[in-house]
N, C-alpha and C positions, 0 to 999 in steps of 0.2 A: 710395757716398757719399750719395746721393739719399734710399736708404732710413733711411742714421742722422739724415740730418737732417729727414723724416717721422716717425721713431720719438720724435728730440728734440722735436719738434713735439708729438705726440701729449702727451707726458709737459708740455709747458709747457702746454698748455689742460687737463691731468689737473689740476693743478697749482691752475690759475685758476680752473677751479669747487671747487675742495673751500676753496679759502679766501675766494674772493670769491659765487661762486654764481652765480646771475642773476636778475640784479633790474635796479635804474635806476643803480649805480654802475660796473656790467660795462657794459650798457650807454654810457653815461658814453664809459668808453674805448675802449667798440668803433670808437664810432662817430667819437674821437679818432683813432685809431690807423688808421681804414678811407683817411680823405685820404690820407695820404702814401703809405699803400698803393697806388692808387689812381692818383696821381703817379706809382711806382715804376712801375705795370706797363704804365701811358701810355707814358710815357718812359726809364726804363729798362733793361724788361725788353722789352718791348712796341715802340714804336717805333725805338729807338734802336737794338736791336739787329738787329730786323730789316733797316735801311739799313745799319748799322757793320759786320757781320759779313761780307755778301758782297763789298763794296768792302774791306774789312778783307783779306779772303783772295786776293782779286785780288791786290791790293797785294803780299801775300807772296807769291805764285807767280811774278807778273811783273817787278816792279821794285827787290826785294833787300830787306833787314833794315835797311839807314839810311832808306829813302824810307819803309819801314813804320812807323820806330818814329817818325817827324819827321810821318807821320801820327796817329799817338797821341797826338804830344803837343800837336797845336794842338786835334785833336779833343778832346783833354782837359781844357786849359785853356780853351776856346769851353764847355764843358760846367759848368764847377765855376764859373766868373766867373758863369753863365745863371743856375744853381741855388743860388748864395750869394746874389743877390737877390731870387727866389723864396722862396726858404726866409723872406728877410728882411721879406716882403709877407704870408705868412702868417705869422708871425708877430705882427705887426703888426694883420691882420687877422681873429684867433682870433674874436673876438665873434658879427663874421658869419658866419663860416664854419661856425657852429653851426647856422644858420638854414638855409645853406644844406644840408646833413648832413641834418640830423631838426628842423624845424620845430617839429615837435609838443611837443620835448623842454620848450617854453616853459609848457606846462602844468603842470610838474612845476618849484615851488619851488627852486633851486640848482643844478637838472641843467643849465641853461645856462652858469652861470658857473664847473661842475666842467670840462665837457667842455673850453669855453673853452681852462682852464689847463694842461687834459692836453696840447691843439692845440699850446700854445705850448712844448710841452716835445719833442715827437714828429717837428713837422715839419721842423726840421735832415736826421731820420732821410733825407727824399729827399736829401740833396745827397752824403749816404756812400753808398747803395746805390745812387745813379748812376754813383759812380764805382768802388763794388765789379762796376759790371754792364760798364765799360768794360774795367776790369781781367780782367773773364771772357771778354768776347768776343774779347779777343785770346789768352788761355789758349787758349779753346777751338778759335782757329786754327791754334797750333801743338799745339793736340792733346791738350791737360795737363785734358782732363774732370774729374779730381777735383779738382781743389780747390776752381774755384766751386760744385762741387756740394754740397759739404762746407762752403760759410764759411756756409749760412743756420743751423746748426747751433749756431755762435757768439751768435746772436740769439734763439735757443730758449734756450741755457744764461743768456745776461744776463737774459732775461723770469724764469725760473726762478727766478733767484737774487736777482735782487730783490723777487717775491712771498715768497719764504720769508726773506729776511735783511733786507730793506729795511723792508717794507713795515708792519714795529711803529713803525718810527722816523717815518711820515708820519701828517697828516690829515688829507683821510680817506688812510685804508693803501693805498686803491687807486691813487695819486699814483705811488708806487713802480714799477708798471708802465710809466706812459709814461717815468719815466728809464731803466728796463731796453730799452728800446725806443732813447733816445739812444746808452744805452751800447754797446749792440748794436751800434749801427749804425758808431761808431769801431773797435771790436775788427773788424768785417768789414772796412773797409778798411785796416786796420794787415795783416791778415791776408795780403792779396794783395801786399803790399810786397815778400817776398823773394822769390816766384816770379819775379816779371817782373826783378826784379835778376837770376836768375840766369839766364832769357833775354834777356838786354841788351836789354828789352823795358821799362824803364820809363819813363816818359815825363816829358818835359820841356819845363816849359814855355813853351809859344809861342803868342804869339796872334796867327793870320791867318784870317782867317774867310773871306775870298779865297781861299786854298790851295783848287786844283782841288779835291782829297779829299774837305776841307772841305765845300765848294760841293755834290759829288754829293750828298752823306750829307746833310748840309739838307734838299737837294732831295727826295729821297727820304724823309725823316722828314717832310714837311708831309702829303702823301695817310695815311702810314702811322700819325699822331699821328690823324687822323681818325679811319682803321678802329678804333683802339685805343680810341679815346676813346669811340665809339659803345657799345663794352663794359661800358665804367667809366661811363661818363652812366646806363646799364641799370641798374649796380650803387648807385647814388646816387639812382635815383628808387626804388630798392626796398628802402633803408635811409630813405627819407621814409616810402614806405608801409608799412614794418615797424612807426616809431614812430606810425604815426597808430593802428595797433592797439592797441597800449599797453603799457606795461613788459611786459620781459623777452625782447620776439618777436626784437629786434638778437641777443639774447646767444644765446637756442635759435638763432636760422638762422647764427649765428656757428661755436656748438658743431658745428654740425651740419657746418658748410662744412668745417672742418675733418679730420671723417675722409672727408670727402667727396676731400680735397685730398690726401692721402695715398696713392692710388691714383692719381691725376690727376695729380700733379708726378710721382710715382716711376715713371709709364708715359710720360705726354706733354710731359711737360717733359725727363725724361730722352731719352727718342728727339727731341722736336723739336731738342734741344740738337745731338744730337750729328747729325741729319739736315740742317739749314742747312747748316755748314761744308762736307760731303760732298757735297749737292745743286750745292752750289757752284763744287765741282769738278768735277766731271763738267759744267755748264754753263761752264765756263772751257775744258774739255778738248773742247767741242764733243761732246759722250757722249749721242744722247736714250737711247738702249736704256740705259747705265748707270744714267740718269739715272732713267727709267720703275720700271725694274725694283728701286732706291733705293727709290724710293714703295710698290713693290708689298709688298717686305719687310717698312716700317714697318709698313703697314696689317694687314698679316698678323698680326705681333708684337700689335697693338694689340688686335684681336678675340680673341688667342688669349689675352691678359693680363689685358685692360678687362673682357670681358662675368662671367668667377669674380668679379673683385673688384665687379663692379655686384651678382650674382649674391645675394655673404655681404652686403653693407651694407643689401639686402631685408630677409633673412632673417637675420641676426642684426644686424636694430639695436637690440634691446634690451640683448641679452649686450653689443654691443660699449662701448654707451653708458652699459650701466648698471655695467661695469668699470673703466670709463675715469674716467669725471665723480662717479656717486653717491655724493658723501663730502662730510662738511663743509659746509658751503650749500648745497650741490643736491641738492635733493630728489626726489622720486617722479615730481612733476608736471611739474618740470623734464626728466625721464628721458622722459619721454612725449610731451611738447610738441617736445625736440630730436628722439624719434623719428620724426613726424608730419613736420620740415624733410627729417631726410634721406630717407627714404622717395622725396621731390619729387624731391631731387637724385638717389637711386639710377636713376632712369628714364632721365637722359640721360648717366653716366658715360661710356659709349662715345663718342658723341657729343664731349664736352667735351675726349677723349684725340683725338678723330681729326682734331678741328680743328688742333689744334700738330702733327698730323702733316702734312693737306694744304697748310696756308696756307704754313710752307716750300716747298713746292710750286713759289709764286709768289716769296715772298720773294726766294727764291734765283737767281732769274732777272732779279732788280730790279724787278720788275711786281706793282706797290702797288696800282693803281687797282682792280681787281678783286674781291682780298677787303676794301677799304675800302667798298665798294657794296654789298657783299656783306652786313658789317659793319653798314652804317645798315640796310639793310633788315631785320637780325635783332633789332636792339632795338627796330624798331618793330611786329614779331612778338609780341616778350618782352614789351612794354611792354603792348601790348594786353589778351595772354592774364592777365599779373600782376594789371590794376586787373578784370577778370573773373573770374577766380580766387580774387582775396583773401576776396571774401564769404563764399561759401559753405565757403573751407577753409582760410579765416586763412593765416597765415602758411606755410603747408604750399603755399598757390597760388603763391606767391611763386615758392619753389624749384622746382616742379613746372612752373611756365611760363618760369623759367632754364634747365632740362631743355628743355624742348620747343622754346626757341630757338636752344640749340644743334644741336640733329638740323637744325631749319631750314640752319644754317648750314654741317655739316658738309653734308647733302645735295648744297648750291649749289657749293662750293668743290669735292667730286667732280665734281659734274656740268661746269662750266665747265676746270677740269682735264682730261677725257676729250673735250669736246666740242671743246678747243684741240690735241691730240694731245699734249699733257703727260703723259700719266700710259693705258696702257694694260695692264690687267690680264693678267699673267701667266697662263699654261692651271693650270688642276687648283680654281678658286676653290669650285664647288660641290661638290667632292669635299670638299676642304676644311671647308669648313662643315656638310655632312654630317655628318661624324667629330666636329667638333667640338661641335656637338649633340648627339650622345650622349654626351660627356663632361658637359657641364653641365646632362645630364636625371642621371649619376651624384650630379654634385655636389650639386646639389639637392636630392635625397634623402635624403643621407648627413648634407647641413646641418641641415632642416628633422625630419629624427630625433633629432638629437644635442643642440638646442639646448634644446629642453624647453620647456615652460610660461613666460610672462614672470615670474611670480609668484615662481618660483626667485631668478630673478636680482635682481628687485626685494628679495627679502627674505635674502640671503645676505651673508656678509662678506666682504672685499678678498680675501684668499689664496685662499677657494672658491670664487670667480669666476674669479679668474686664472687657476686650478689646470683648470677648466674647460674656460674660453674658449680654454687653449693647447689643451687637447686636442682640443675642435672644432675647431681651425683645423687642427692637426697632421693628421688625420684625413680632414680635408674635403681639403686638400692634396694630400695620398696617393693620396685617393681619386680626384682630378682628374689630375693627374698620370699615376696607374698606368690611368686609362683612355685618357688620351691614348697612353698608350705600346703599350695593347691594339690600339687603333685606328690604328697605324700610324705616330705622331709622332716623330720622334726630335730632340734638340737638336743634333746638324750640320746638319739642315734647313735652321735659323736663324742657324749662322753667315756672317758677311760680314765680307771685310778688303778696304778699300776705300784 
């Protein structure tokens, strides 16, 4: 479900440069649509879930189905009451919130009072995908993985369909997008409505902000909103320094994020998803060996998945970008400038995947304070290397010093994990990596033969790109794959039923 709604994904930013491009009106909304983002993954994805989930699953293991769901719903209504006055503050306060975003945008004639409007149309979006992220976290305790995985999916087809149907009827047409972005955001939580109906799981509402539950999950969300925010404060000073470069750097590091993130959710979102609940039980069940050896699997999984896909987004960023995006307003230079961002990011993919594997780690145990520390100290890494970086390699430093602050962070989160006795590596690791190094000196090869000249892809049309790029992937796949399999791998390895 992860991968269609990355593939949805892919096809809505395919979508968005062949009709809007990147210039100063993508821009506009990128940097519209990055707040509530932003917001989302503070408190939604990010804080909330990390406190809501393991108290969440407590709750279900020990004290029954009525204390669990009488938990949802005060935590639910404390949540929707918080963020329908937030939402109502930003609203309110679009004008500023530009300045705060991209300052520089005030150079550029109407770009302030575009983005503005866009703000005021977008930022509802947090108060539905908070309470589509409440709605997951209890799915995902009793175990129902797809379907939150599957509602972002809903928000790729509304962005889609109001670039292509909507956006004749607006002016300027790029308007359309931040309603696609509203709409989205109602369909996702209409979405989870009948699941939790039909685990007598949906909640109702109560407001006591007293409620023990209540109280823990607070408590726990004040440290956790820190570490999260430290993230997102990183991601907001480098959408200031993107616009102080100058039109178009938002939309390239945007484009770029994007297939960047497609690897990144479908490895580390997916595993951290389904690794909290389960870490959490084994710490409920008093389990450390389950618990360790939980860890050892993900991280396994994660190098044997992350390092191919860091591998093709090197070495085909041209094919992939210039298949994806070069159509309609994006042009050649756009294709080259998005390649230059991801390039930055292809350096720390592993990194960025192994973080949502250890910080569960902590989470799951309720011990916030750690990777919150952890947390500030890596955007003041990030932060550093970014304003050093940028000169010399524009927008490319940006992403490239987002990379570098990641590894920072996964490093620490390992190392204080092993040095706590949380997380001890299972026997056979250097064998392991061994093997797997000759798979990805195959794959490497196989890529960098197959892709050709950038000149091809720059100068070729949609179906012989496609026709192409499937068959480099198809290929390269095979090829990784059938040497893992030479070298010893098999997929029972990596199964776990926990």
């Amino acid at each position: 479900m992860t991968l269609v709604s990355r593939v949805t994904g892919l096809a809505r930013e395919s979508i968005k440069a062949a009709v809007f491009g990147a210039g100063l009106q993508m821009d506009a909304f990128e940097a519209a649509f990055r707040l509530p983002n932003i917001l989302r993954r503070m408190f939604a994805e990010g804080a909330f879930s990390q406190a809501f989930v393991p108290i969440l699953s407590e709750y279900h293991r020990q004290r029954g189905q009525d204390a669990t769901r009488d938990l949802v719903g005060r935590v639910g209504t404390l949540m929707a009451v918080a963020l329908l006055g937030i939402s109502v503050v930003g609203v309110l306060a679009a004008p500023w919130l530009v300045y705060l975003l991209a300052g520089a945008f005030a150079r550029t004639p109407g770009k302030v009072e575009l983005t503005a409007d866009m703000i005021r149309i977008v930022f509802p979006y947090i108060l539905f995908v908070s309470l589509v992220s409440l709605a997951g976290g209890v799915l995902n305790v009793y175990r129902r993985f797809a379907i939150p995985a599957f509602t972002p999916v809903l928000l790729n087809v509304s962005i889609i369909g109001a670039a292509i149907f909507l956006s004749p009827h607006f002016d300027p047409p790029i308007v359309a997008l931040a309603w696609g972005v509203f709409i989205g955001g109602v369909m996702q939580l209409a979405f989870q409505i009948a699941p939790l109906v039909r685990l007598g799981m949906l909640p109702r509402p109560r407001f006591d902000w007293r409620d023990d539950g209540v109280r823990r999950i607070l408590l726990l969300m004040g440290p956790a909103i820190l570490g999260v925010s430290a993230a997102q404060i990183s991601a907001l000073i480098n959408t200031q320094l993107a616009a102080l470069l100058g039109d178009g750097r938002i939309s390239w590091i945007t484009f770029a994020d994007r297939l960047m993130e497609f690897p990144s959710a479908l490895l580390g979102v997916a595993l951290g998803t389904v690794l909290l609940p389960s870490l959490a039980k084994f710490h409920s069940d008093r389990d450390p060996a389950g618990y360790s050896a939980l860890l050892d699997w993900g991280l396994r999984l994660a190098f044997l998945l992350a390092l191919p896909a860091a591998f093709a987004l090197w070495l085909l960023a041209v094919p992939l970008i210039s298949t994806l995006y070069q159509y309609g307003k994006f042009g050649v230079n756009d294709v080259l400038q998005t390649r230059a961002a991801l390039l930055g990011y292809s350096v720390g993919l592993l990194a960025l995947i192994l973080v949502k594997i250890l910080a569960p780690g902590f989470y799951a145990r309720q011990q916030i304070k750690t990777p919150v520390k952890i947390a500030f100290l890596t955007v003041l890494v990030t932060q550093a290397l970014a304003v050093t970086l940028m000169w010399p390699l524009g927008h490319a430093g940006l992403t490239l010093a987002t990379s570098l602050g990641a590894c920072v962070n996964a490093a620490l989160l390992f190392w204080f994990l092993r040095r706590r006795g949380l997380y001890t590596p299972s026997p056979g690791w250097f064998r392991f990596l061994c093997r797997l190094l000759v798979a990805l000196g195959v794959l490497a090869a196989v890529l960098h033969t197959l892709a050709g000249p950038a000149e091809f892809w720059l100068a070729s049309g949609l179906w012989v790109k496609v026709g192409r790029l499937s068959a480099v992937v198809a290929v390269g796949a095979a090829a990784y794959f059938g040497a893992l399999f030479l070298v010893g791998f098999r997929i029972a390895d990596f199964n776990r039923r926990d």
